[in-house]
SENUZA-39065 format. One record per residue (C-alpha): x, y, z; residue number from 1. Coordinates in Angstrom, 3 decimals. Example, Ala and Ser with C-alpha at 12.3 -4.5 7.8 and 13.67 -1.06 7.14 Angstrom:
<atoms>
@east 12.300	north -4.500	up 7.800	i 1
@east 13.670	north -1.060	up 7.140	i 2
</atoms>
This chain:
<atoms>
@east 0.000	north 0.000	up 0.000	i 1
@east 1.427	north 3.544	up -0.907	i 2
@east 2.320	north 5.313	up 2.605	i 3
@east -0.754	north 7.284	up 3.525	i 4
@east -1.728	north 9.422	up 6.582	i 5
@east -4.040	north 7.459	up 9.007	i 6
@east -7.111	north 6.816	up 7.525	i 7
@east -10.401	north 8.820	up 8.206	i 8
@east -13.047	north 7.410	up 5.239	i 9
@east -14.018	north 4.511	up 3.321	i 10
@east -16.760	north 4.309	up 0.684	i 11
@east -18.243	north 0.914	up 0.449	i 12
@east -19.285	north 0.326	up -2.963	i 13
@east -20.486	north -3.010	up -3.780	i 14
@east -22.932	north -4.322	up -6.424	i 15
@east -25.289	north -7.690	up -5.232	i 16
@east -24.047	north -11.019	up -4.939	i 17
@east -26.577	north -12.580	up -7.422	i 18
@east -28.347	north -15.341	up -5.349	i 19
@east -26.934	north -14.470	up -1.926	i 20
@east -26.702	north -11.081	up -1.163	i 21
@east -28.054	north -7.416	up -2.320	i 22
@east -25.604	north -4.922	up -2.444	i 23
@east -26.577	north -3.045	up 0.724	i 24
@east -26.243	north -6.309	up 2.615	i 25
@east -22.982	north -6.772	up 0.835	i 26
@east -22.022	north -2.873	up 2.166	i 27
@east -23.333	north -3.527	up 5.611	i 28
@east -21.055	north -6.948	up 6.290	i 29
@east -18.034	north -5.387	up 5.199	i 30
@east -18.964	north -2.478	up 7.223	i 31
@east -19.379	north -4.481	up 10.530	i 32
@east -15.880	north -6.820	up 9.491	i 33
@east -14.054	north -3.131	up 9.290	i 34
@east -15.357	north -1.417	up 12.288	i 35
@east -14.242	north -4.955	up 14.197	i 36
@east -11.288	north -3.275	up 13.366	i 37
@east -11.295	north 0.409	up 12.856	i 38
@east -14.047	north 1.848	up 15.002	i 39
@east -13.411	north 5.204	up 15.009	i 40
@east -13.396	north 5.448	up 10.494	i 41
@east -16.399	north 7.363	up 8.672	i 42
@east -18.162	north 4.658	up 6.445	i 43
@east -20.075	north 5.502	up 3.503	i 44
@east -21.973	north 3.108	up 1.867	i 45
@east -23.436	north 3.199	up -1.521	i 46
@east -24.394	north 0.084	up -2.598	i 47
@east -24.211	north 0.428	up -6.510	i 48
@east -25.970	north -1.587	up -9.587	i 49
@east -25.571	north -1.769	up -13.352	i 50
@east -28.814	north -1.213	up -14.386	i 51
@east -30.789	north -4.849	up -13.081	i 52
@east -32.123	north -5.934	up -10.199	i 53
@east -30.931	north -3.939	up -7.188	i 54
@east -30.906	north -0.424	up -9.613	i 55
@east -34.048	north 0.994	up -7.644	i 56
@east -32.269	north 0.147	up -4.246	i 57
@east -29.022	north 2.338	up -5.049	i 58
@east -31.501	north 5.170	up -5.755	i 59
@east -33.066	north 4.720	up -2.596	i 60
@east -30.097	north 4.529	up -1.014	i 61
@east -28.399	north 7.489	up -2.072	i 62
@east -31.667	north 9.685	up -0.930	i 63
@east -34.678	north 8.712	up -3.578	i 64
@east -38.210	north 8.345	up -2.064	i 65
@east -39.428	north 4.961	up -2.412	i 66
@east -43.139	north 4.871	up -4.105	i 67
@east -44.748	north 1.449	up -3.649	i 68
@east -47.951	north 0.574	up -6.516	i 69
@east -49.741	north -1.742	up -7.202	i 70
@east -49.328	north -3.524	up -10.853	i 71
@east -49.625	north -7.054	up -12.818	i 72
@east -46.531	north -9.516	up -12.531	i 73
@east -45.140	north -11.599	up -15.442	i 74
@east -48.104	north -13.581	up -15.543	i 75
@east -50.607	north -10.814	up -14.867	i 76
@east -51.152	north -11.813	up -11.507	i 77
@east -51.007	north -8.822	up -8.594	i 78
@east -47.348	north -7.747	up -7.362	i 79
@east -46.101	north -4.734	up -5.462	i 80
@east -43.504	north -2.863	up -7.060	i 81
@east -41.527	north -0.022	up -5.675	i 82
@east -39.619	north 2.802	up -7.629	i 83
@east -37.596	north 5.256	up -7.224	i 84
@east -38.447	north 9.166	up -7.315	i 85
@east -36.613	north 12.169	up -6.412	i 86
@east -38.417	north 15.348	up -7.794	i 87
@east -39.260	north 15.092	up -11.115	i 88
@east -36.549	north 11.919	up -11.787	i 89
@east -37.809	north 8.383	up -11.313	i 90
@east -36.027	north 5.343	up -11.254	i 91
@east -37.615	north 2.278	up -12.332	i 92
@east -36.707	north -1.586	up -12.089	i 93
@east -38.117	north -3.782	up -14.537	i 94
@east -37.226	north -6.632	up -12.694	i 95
@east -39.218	north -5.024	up -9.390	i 96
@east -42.793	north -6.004	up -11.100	i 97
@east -42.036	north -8.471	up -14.449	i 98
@east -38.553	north -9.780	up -13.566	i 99
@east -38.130	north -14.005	up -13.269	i 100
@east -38.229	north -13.221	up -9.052	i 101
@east -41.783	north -12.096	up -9.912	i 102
@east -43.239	north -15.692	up -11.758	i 103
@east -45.812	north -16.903	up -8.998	i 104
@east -45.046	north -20.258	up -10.434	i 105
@east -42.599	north -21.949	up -13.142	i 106
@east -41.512	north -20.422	up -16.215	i 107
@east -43.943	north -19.084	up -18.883	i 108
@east -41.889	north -18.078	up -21.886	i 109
@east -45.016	north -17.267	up -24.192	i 110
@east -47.908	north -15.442	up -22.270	i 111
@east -45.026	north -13.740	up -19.765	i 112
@east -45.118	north -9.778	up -20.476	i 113
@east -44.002	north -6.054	up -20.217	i 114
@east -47.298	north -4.977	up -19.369	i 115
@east -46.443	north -4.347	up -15.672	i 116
@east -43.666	north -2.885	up -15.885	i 117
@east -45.107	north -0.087	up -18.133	i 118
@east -47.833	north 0.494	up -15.362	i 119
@east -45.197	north 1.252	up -12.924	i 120
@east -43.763	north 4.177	up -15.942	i 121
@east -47.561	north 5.435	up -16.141	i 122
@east -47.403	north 5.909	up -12.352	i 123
@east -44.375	north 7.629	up -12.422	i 124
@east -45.443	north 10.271	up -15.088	i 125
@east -48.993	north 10.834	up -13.142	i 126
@east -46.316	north 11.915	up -10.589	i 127
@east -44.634	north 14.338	up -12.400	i 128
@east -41.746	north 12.569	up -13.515	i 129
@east -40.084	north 14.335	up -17.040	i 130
@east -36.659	north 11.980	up -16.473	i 131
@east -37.318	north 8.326	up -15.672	i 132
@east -34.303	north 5.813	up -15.897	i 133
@east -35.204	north 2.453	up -16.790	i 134
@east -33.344	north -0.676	up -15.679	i 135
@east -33.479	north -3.262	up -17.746	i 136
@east -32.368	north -7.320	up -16.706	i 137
@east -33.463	north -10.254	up -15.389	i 138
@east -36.932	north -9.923	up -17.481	i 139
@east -39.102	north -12.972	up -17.292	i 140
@east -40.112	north -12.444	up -20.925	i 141
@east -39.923	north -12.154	up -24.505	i 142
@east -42.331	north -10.110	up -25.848	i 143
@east -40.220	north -6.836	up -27.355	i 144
@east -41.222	north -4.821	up -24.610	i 145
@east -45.116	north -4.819	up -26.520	i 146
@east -46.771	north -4.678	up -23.151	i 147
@east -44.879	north -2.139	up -22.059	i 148
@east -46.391	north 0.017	up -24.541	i 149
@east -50.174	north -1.255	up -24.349	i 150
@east -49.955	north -0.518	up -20.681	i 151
@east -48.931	north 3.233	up -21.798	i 152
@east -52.040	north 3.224	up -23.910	i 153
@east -50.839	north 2.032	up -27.089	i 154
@east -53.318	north 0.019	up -28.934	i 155
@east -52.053	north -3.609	up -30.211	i 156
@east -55.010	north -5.384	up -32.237	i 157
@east -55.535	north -8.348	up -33.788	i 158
@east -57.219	north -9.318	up -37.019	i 159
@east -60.632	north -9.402	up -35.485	i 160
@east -59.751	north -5.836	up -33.845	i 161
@east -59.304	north -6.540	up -30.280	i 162
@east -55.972	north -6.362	up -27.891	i 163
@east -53.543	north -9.027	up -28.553	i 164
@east -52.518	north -11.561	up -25.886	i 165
@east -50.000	north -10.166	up -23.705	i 166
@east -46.714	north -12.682	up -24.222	i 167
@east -44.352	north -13.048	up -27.191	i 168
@east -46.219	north -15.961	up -28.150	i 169
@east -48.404	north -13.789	up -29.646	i 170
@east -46.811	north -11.093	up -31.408	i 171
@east -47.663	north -12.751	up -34.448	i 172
@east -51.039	north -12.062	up -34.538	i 173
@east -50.420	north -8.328	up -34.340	i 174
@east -52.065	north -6.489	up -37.710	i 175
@east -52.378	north -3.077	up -36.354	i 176
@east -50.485	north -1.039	up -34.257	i 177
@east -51.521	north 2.706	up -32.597	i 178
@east -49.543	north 4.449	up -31.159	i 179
@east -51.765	north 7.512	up -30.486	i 180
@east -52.514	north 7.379	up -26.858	i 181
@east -49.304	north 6.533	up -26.096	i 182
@east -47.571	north 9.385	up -27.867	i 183
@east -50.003	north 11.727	up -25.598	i 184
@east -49.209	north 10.220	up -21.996	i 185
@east -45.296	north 10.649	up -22.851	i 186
@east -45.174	north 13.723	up -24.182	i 187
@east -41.940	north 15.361	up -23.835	i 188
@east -40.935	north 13.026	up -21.457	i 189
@east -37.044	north 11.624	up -21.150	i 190
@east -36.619	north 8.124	up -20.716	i 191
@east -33.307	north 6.647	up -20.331	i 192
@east -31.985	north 2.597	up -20.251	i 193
@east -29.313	north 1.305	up -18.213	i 194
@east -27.977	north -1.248	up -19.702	i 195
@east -24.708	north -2.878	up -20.170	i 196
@east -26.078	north -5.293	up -22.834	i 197
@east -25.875	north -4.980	up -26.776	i 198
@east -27.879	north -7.468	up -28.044	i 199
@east -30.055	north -6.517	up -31.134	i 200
@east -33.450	north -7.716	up -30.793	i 201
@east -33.232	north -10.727	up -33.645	i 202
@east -30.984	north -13.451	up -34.440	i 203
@east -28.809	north -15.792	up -33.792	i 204
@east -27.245	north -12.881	up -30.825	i 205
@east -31.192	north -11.662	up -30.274	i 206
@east -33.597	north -11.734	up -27.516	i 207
@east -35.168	north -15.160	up -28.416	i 208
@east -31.886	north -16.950	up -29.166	i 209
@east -29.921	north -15.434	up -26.538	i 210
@east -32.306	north -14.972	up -23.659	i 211
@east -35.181	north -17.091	up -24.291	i 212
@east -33.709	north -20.558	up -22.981	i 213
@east -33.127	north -18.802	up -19.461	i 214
@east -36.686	north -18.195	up -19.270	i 215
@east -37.462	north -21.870	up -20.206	i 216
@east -38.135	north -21.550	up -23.725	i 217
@east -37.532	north -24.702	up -25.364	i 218
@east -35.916	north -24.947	up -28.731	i 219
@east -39.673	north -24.694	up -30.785	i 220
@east -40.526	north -22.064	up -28.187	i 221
@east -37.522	north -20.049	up -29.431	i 222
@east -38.683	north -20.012	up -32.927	i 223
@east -42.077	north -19.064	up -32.324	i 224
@east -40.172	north -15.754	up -30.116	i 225
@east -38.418	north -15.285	up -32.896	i 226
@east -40.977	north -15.043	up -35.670	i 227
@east -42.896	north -12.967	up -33.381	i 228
@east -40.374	north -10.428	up -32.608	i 229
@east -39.613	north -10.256	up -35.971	i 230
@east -43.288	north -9.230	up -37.339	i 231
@east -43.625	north -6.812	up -34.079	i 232
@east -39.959	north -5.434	up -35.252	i 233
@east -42.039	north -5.277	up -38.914	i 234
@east -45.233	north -3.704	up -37.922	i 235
@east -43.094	north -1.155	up -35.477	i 236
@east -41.131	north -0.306	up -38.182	i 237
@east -43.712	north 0.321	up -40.228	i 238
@east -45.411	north 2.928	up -38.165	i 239
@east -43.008	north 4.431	up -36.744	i 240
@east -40.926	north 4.945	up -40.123	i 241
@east -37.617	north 3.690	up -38.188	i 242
@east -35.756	north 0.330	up -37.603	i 243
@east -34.312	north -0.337	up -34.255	i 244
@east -34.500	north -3.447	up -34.456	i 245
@east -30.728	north -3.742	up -35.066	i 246
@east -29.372	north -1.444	up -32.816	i 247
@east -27.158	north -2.194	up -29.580	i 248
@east -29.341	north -3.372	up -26.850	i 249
@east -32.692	north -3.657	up -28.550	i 250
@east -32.932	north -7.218	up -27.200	i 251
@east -32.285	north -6.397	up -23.458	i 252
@east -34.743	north -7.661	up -21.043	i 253
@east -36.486	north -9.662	up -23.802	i 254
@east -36.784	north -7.297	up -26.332	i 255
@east -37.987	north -4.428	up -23.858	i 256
@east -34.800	north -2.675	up -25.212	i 257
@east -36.181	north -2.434	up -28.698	i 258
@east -39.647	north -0.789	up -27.582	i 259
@east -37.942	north 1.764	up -25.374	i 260
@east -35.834	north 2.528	up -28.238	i 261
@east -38.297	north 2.457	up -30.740	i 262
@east -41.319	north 3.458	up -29.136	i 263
@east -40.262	north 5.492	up -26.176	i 264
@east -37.164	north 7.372	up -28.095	i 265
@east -35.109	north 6.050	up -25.588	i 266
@east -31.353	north 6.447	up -25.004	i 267
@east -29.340	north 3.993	up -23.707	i 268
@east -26.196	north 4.340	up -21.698	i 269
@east -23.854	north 2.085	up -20.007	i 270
@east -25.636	north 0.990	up -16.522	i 271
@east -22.965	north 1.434	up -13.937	i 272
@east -22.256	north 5.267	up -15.322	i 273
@east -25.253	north 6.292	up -15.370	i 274
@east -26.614	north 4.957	up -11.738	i 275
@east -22.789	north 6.927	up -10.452	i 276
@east -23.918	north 9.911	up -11.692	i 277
@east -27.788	north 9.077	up -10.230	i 278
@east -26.377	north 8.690	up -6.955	i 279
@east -23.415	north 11.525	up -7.000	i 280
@east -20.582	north 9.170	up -6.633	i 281
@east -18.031	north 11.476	up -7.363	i 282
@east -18.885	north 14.089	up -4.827	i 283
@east -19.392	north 11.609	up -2.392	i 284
@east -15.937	north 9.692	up -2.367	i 285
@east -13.999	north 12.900	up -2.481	i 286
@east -11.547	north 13.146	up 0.679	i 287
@east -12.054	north 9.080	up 0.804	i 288
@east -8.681	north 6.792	up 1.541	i 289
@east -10.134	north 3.840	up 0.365	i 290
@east -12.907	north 2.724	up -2.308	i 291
@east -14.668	north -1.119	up -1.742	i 292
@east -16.151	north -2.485	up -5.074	i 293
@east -17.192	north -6.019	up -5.401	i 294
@east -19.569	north -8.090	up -6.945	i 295
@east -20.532	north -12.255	up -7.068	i 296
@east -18.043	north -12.891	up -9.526	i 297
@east -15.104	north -11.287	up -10.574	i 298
@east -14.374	north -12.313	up -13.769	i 299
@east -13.520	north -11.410	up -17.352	i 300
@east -17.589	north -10.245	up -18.301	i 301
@east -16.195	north -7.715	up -15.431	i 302
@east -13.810	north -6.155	up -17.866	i 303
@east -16.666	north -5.196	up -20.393	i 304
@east -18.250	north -2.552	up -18.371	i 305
@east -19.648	north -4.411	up -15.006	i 306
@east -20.094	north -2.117	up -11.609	i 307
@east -16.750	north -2.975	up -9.977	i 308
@east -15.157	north -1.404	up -13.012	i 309
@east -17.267	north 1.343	up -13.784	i 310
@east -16.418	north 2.179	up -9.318	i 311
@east -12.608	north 1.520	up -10.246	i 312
@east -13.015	north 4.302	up -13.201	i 313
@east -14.633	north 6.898	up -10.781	i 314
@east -12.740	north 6.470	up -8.145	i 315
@east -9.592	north 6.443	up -10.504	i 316
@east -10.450	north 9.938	up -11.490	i 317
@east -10.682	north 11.018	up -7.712	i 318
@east -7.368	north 9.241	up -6.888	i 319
@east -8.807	north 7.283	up -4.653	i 320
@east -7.793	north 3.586	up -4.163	i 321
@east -9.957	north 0.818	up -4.792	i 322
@east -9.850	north -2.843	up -3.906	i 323
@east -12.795	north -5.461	up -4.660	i 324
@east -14.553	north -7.889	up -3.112	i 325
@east -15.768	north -11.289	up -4.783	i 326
@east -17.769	north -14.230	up -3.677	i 327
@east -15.340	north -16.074	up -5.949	i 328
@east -12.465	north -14.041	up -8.147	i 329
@east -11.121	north -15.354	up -11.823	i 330
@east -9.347	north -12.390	up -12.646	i 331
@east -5.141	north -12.197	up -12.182	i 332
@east -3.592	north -9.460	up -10.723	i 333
@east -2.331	north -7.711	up -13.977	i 334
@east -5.763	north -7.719	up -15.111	i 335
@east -7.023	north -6.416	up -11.685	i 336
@east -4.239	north -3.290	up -12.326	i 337
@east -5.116	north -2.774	up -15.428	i 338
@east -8.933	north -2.203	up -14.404	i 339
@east -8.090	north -0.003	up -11.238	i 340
@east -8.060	north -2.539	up -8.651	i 341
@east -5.216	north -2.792	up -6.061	i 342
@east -5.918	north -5.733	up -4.748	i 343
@east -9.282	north -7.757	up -4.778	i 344
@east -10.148	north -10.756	up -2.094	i 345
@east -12.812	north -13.810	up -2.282	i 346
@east -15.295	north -15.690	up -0.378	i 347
@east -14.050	north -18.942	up -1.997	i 348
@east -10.320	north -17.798	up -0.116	i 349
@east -11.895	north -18.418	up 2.826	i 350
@east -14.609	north -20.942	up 2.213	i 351
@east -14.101	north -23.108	up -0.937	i 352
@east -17.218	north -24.733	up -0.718	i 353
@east -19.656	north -23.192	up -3.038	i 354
@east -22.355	north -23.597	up -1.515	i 355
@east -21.380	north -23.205	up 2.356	i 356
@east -19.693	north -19.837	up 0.721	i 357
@east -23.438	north -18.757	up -0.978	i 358
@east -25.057	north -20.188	up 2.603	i 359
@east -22.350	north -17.749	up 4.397	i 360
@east -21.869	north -14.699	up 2.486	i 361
@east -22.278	north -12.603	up 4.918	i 362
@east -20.312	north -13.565	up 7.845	i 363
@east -17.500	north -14.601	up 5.504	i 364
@east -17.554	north -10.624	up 4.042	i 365
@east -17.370	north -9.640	up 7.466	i 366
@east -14.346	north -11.317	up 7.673	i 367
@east -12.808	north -9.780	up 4.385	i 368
@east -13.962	north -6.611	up 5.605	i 369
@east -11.963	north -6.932	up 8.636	i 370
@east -8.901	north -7.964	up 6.454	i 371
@east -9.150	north -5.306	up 4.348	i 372
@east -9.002	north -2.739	up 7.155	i 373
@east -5.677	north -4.494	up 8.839	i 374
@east -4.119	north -4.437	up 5.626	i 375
@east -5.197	north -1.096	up 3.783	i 376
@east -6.760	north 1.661	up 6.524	i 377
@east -4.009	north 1.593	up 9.521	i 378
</atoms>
């Protein structure tokens, strides 16, 4: 470690340990583990995300108001799902209302939809919202993001003239698409993605292809998506006079991606940068001797963007150190310096037993966190 005065200030900055731990839980045991050992430091602790699950919860954290609604699940049943809102931003989580957590049941990769999720929007606007951030990931399905938009009043009919199906299974069956009332509830309003994924909507990289098997789509399932995103991609395209269907993270979150972009005149930016700037990490980690980053796995899908690296960069520019926490680590140390990261420590160190390491997340992080403080804030 570079010779330092005695430390004062740590930032925790952790994203979730998918299937053990959120990121504030991840925050809070390595803030026990270091105050074992350094009682008397300032701890700061913004748990981060990269635009899925656990996106609303950095909001909140860094000073959002939480709104709870009411709205449909994957499946259409009833869910509660809580946002994000801070004046006239809002911060909303697909995977909060339609994400795979939300299936009351198994998977249902043809009649699963959007149409929550775009409830959740409509609240936010009746609030007052003009900015709303929208994180997409962990969707539980693949219907482009088409009831999204019928839930913001566009009107998706069949040949007979009435509402189509919600679910990618029957996209289809679409024959007219308009777009009317939804153009009058947006308005001028600003809607942004976080996403870190670039998937176009079709083919062999697409939504279907790509995403549909981990929502238990079978192979014939796939192809049925797939011709159905491909006449929604047709018929939006059509309309609209404009084809998204290729562009960079059109097939996020099951397609959701493409409607945002194409129906919604989305933008998209990276997901860690933009929920930074959402929660004023670089104010906040000025005068800090030491940043925490961390995530399940540290590996090389890391390097393209993930939230440890997107913390390394920002805390990079501040000059402040960063190590990482991992529940299990695949990256060496040159590629750990070349991304920022002094030093980074794992779960599987200290338990190598997968599961007794998923079972005991957080006591073993308490026990990184206390490392970390003997070894970097004396």
């Amino acid at each position: 470690m570079t010779e330092r005065g005695p430390a004062t200030r740590v930032v925790l900055a952790p994203d979730k340990f998918k299937g053990s731990l959120t990121a504030a839980e991840v925050a809070a045991a390595l803030a026990t583990g270091i105050h074992d050992e350094r009682p008397r430091l300032e701890m700061i602790q913004l748990p981060v995300a990269d635009g899925g699950d656990g996106t609303v919860a950095a909001a909140l954290s860094a000073g959002f108001e939480e709104v709870v609604v009411d709205a449909v699940g994957p499946t259409g049943e009833p869910v509660r799902a809580s946002y994000a809102l801070d004046g006239d931003r809002a911060v909303v989580e697909l995977a909060a209302v339609v994400g795979l957590a939300k299936l009351p049941g198994g998977f249902d990769p043809l009649r699963s939809s959007t149409y929550g999720l775009g409830q959740v929007i409509a609240d936010a606007i009746r609030r007052g919202a003009t900015t709303i951030v929208l994180g997409l990931g962990g969707s539980a399905s693949t219907d482009g993001g088409a009831g999204m938009a019928q839930a913001l009043g566009a009107r998706l009919l069949d040949d007979n003239g009435d509402e189509l199906q919600p679910g990618g299974g029957s996209l289809s069956q679409l024959v007219r698409l308009d777009l009317t009332p939804l153009r009058a509830m947006l308005g001028s309003i600003k809607i942004i993605i976080a996403s870190d994924v670039d998937n176009p909507l079709l083919g062999p990289r697409g939504a279907a292809a790509v995403f549909g098997p981990q929502k238990g789509a079978a192979s014939h399932d796939v192809e049925l998506l797939e011709r159905g995103l491909q006449h929604w991609s047709k018929i939006v395209s059509e309309t609209t006079g404009r084809d998204h269907a290729g562009r960079p993270g059109a097939g996020a979150a099951g397609g959701a991606g493409f409607a945002a972009l194409a129906l919604l005149n989305a933008d998209i930016e990276p997901g860690i940068g933009l929920i930074l700037d959402l929660i004023d990490f670089d104010r906040r980690i000025v005068g800090a001797d030491l940043v925490v980053a961390g995530e399940g796995s540290l590996d090389e899908q890391s390097l393209a963007g993930k939230a440890p690296i997107g913390v390394a960069n920002a805390a990079a520019r501040a000059g402040v150190p960063v190590v990482a926490v991992a529940g299990r680590l695949q990256l060496s140390p040159p590629q750990l310096h070349k991304a920022g990261i002094s030093a980074a420590y794992a779960l599987t160190d200290l338990e190598p037993d997968l599961d007794r390491c998923i079972a005991n997340a957080s006591s073993l992080l308490r026990r990184l966190g206390a490392r970390i403080a003997q070894e970097w804030l004396a």
